[in-house]
C-alpha positions as a Markdown table, in Angstrom:
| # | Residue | x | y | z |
|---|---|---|---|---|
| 1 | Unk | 80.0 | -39.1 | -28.2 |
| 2 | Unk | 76.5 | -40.4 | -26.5 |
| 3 | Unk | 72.8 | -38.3 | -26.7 |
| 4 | Unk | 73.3 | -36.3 | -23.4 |
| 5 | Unk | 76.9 | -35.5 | -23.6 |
| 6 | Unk | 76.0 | -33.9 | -27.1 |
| 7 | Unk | 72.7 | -32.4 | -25.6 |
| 8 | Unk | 74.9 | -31.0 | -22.6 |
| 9 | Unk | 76.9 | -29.3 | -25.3 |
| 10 | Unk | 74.3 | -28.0 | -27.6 |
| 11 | Unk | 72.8 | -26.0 | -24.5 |
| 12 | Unk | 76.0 | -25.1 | -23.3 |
| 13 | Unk | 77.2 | -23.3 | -27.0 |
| 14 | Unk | 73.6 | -22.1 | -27.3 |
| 15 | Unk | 73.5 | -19.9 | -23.9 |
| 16 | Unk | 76.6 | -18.8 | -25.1 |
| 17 | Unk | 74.9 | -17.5 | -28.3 |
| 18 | Unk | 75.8 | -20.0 | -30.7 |
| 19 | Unk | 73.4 | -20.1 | -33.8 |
| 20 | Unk | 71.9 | -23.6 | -34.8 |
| 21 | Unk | 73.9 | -23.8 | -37.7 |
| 22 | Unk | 77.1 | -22.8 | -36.0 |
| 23 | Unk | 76.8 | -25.7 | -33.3 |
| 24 | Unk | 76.2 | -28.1 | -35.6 |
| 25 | Unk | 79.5 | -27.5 | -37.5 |
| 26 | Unk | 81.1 | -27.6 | -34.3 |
| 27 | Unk | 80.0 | -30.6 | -32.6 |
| 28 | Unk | 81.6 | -33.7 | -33.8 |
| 29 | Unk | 78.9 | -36.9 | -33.8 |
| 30 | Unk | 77.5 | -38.2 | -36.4 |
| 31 | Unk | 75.2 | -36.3 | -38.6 |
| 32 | Unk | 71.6 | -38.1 | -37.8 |
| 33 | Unk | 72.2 | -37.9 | -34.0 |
| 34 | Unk | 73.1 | -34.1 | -34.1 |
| 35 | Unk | 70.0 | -33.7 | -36.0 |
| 36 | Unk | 67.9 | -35.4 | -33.3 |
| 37 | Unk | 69.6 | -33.8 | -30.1 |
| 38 | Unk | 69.0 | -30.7 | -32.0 |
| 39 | Unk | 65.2 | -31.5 | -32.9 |
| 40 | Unk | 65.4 | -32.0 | -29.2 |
| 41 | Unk | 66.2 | -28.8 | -28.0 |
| 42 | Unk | 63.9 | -27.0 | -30.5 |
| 43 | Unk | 60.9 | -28.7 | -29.0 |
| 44 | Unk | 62.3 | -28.2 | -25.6 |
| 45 | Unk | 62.5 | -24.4 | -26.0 |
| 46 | Unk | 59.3 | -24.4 | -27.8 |
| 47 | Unk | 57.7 | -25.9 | -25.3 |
| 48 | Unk | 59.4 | -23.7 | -22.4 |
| 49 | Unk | 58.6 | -20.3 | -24.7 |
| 50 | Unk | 54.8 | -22.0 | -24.8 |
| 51 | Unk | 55.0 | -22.6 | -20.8 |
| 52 | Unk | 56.3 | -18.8 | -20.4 |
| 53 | Unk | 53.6 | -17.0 | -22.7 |
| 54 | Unk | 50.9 | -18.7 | -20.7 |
| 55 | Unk | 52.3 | -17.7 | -17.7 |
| 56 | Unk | 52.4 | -14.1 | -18.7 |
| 57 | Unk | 48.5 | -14.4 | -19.7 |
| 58 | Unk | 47.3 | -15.9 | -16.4 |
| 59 | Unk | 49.4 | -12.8 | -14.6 |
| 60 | Unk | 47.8 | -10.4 | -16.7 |
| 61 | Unk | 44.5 | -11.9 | -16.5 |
| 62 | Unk | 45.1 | -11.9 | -12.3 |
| 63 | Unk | 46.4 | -8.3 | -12.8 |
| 64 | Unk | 43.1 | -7.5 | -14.7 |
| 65 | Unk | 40.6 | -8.9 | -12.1 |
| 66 | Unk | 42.6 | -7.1 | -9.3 |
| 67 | Unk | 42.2 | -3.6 | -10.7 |
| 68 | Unk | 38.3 | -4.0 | -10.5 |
| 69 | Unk | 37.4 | -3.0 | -13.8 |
């Protein structure tokens, strides 16, 4: 099974709600490339929940400077 076929799958089982440790007893590659796809997608959705927070600050902050206070 290549990288992206496996990533596919990861986020597939995952939005289904999936744990981690769940997904990787049920995808069937070997051990070290399960461990990087799923590196992978940490540091994806770390970086997507980092993306998201800042967001949220620079809508406040525009939120607070539009009340006039």
């Amino acid at each position: 099974m290549d990288k992206m076929h496996l990533s596919a799958q990861l986020k597939q089982l995952m939005s289904r709600g999936y744990s981690i440790n769940d997904v990787k007893h049920m995808l069937t590659a070997p051990k070290n490339l399960i461990d990087q796809v799923v590196a992978e997608y940490q540091q994806e959705h770390r970086s997507h929940r980092q993306n998201m927070n800042i967001q949220r600050q620079q809508a406040e902050y525009a939120m607070h400077l539009g009340s006039g206070r």
